[in-house]
N, C-alpha and C positions, 0 to 999 in steps of 0.2 A: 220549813221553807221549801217550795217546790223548784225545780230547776227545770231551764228549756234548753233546747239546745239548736242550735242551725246551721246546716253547713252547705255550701256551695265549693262545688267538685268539676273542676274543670282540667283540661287537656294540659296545662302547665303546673299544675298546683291544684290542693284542695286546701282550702280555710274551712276552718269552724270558729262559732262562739257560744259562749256557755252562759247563760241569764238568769236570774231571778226572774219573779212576777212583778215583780217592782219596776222592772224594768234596769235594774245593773248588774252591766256586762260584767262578771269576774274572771274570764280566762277567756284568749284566743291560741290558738292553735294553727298550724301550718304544716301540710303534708306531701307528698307529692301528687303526680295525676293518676286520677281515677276516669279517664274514657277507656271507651272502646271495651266495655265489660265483655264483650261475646267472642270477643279477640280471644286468641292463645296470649295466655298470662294475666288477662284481661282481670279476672276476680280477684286472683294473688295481688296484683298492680293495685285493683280497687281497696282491697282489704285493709294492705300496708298504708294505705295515705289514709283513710280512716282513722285505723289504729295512733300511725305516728299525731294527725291533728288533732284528733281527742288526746292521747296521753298529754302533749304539751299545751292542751287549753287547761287542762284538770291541772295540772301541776301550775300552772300560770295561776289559776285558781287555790291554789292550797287544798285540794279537794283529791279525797280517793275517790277510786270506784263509783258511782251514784246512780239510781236509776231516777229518768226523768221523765220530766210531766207529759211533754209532746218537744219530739223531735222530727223536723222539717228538713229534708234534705235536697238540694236543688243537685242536677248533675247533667252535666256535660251528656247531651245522646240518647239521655232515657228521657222515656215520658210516661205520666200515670198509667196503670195497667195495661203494660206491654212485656215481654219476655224479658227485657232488658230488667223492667221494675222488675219481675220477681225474681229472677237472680241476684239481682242489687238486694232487695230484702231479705234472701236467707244468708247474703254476708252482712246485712249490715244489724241483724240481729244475733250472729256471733259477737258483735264487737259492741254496741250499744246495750243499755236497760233502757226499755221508755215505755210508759202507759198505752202513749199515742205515735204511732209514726206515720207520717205521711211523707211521698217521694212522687219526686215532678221534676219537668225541665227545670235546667239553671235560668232561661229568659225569666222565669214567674221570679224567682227570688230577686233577681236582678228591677225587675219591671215593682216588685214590694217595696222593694229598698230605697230605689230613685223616686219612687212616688208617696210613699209611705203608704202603699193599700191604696190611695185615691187613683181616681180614675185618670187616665191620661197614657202614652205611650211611653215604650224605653226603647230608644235607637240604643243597640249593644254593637259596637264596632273591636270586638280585640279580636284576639287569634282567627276568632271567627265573625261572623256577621250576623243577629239578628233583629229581627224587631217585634215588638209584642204590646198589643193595648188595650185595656180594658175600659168599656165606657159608664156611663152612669146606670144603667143598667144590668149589667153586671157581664155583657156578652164580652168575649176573647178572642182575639185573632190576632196570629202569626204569621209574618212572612220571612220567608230567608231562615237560615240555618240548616242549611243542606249541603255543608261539605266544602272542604277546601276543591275538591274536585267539581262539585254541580254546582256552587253559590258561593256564598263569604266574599259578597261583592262588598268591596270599600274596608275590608277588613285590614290589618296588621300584614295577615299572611299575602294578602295581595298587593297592597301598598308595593311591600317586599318583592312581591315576585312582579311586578311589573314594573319595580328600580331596576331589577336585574336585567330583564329584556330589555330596558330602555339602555342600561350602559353594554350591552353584546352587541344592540345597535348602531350604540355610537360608537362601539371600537370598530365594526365592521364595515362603519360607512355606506349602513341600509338606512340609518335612521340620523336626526341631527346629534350635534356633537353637546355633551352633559357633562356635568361635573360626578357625577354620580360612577362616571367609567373611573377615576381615582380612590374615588368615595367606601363606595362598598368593598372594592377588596381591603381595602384597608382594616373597614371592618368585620368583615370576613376572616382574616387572618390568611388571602387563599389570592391565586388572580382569577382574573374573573372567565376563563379557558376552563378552571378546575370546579367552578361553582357548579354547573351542571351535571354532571357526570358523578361528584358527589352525592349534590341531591339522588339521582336517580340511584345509587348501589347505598343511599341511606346513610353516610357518612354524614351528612346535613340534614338535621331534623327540620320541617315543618316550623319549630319553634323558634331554630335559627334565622330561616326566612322571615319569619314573622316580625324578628327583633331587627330589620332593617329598616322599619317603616321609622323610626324616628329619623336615620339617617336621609331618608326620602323626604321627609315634611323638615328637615335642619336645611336641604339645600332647596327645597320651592320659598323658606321664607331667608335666605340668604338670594334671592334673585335665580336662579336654576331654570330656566323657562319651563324643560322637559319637565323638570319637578312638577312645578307651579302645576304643570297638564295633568300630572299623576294624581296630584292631589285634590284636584276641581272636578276627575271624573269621579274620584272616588268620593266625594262631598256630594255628587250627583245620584252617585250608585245608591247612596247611603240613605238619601232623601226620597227617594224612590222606594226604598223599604217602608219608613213611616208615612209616606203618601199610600200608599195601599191600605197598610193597617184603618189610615183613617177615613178613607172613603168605606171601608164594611163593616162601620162602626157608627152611632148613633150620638150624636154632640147638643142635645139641647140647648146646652149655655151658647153654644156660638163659637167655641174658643177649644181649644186641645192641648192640654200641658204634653210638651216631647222631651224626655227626658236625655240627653245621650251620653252613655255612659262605656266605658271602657279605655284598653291603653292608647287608643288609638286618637285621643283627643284628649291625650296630656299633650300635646304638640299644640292645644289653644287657639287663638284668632287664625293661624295659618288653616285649620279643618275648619273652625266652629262656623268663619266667618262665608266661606261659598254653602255651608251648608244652610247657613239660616237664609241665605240667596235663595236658592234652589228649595226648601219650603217655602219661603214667601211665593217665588212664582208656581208652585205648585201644589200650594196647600196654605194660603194665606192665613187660614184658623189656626194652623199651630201656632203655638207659641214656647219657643228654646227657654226652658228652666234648667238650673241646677239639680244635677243629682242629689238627693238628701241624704241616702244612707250605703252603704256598701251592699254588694250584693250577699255577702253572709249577713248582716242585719237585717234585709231581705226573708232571710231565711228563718232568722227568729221573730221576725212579726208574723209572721204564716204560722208558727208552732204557738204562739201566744193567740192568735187571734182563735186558732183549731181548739181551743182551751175555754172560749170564751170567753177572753179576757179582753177588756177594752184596749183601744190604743188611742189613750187619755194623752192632752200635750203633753201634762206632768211625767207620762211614763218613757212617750217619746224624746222627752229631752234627757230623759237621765240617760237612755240610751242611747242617744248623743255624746251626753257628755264622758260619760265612760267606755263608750267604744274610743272616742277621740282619746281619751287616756291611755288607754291598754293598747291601741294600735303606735302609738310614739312609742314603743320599747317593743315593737314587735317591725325586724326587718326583711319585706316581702321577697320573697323566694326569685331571683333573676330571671326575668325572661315572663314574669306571671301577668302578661298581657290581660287577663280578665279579673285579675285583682282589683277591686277598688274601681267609686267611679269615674278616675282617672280624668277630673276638671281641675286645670290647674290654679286653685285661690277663689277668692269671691270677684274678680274684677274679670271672669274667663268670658261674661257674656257680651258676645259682639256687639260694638255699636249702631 
């Protein structure tokens, strides 16, 4: 029996999962973050989250050791043949066996996963922002994913960092008065005098910020006006991503599946619903689907498809059905904003 393997390696966590050609998932895995490989610590960092998500997919699995068929790996930063890739591959051939390896941004796994390979776009909203769509003809393009510094408009982290300006304003009486000035320090653990200054000497990770955004989309759909504004730009910002993608992309049918996927729209009709606004007025051909698959499933259709292996309903639903198994007895790492595509039930699509 052949094994595949696929992993999507982001800034809060890395998942893996381990497949048959059948199509059943037998082991996921969970590790830490593997960005910023060209950083100091950067490889050791990437190595360890590696190691730990394979060790506990394999033992999830009953499985020693194995070398496998094709191994897919989506990541946080890198992109095909760039210095990043080939750093990444002489760590990630200390730690892996595999026939086949191929390694690419996390959007492709992501944009595999929510689409299943079909054509159509993936709005990706967590820690960071992008969006990526492939049309019927096979061409790609990307916009966004440049940095919580240059971009990551509508993301997690900014959601986050623009609750925070909004409640420094409203204590300071530059800006209106929010509930969000109680709100966050609460959540924080901090007042909101110390949130700054933290951040800045690193005592506040990036990830911390990030995990504010639910608190920001809890008071726009409790009434919050300021909220309500943070989160209508960022449904704008967000829509404005896959408005690009799909105007440099070619739609014969007429019609553009948008997939949006990340933590940042577990928060439901309060995002889903200015966004699918803001497509209709400015890209009337999309049309908001469901995420199908995770962005580590993602990853294992790319190493199964690299194989030639079809992706039959039959094989898609077994991978379905057993990721949905193995992920119920696997509890995602806190804080893993790009885990999962993050839609809450089947009843998330706005009216």
């Amino acid at each position: 029996m052949d094994y595949f393997l696929g992993v999507d390696g982001g800034a809060t966590s890395t998942a893996c999962a381990v497949a048959t050609d059948e199509g059943v998932i037998v082991g996921i895995g969970h590790g830490g973050p593997s960005n910023h490989i060209l950083a100091p610590g950067g490889r050791e960092r990437a190595r360890a989250a590696i190691e730990e998500a394979l060790r506990s997919a394999l033992a999830a699995a009953g499985l020693a050791r194995v070398e496998f068929r094709a191994a897919h790996f989506g990541m946080t930063g890198i992109n095909a043949n760039t210095e990043q890739a080939r750093v990444f591959a002489g760590i990630e051939a200390e730690v892996v066996r595999a026939r086949n390896v191929t390694i690419d941004n996390d959007a492709l796994v992501a944009r595999a996963g929510a689409l299943a390979c079909r054509p159509g776009v993936v709005l990706i909203a967590g820690t960071g922002s992008v969006a990526l769509g492939e049309d019927p003809r096979g061409t790609q393009v990307k916009t966004g994913g440049w940095g919580y510094l240059f971009g990551d408009d509508g993301s997690a982290f900014a959601l986050g960092l623009e609750g925070v300006r909004a409640a420094l304003r409203g204590r300071d009486g530059t800006g209106p008065e929010t509930i969000l000035t109680e709100r966050i320090p609460g959540a924080m653990g901090r007042t909101l005098g110390e949130i700054p200054p933290a951040f800045y000497d690193t005592r506040i990770q990036r990830s911390q910020i990030a995990a504010l955004a639910p608190v920001v989309t809890a008071a726009a759909a409790g009434g919050d006006a300021v909220s309500q504004q943070l989160v209508h730009e960022a449904a704008e910002r967000l829509a404005a991503l896959a408005t690009a993608v799909i105007r440099r992309l070619t739609w014969p049918n007429g019609t553009v599946a948008v997939a949006p996927a990340g933590g940042v729209f577990r928060a439901g009709p309060i995002i889903l619903q200015p966004l699918k606004r803001a497509l209709t007025a400015h890209a009337p051909e999309a049309v908001l689907v469901p995420p199908r698959f995770a962005p580590t499933v993602g990853a294992l259709l790319l190493a199964l498809r690299s194989s030639q292996i079809p992706l039959t309903p039959e094989r898609l639903a077994l991978l379905a059905a057993t990721w949905e198994m193995r992920a119920s007895n696997i509890s995602v790492p806190s804080g893993a904003w790009d885990a999962g595509p993050g839609i809450p039930g089947q009843s998330w699509l706005p009216p």
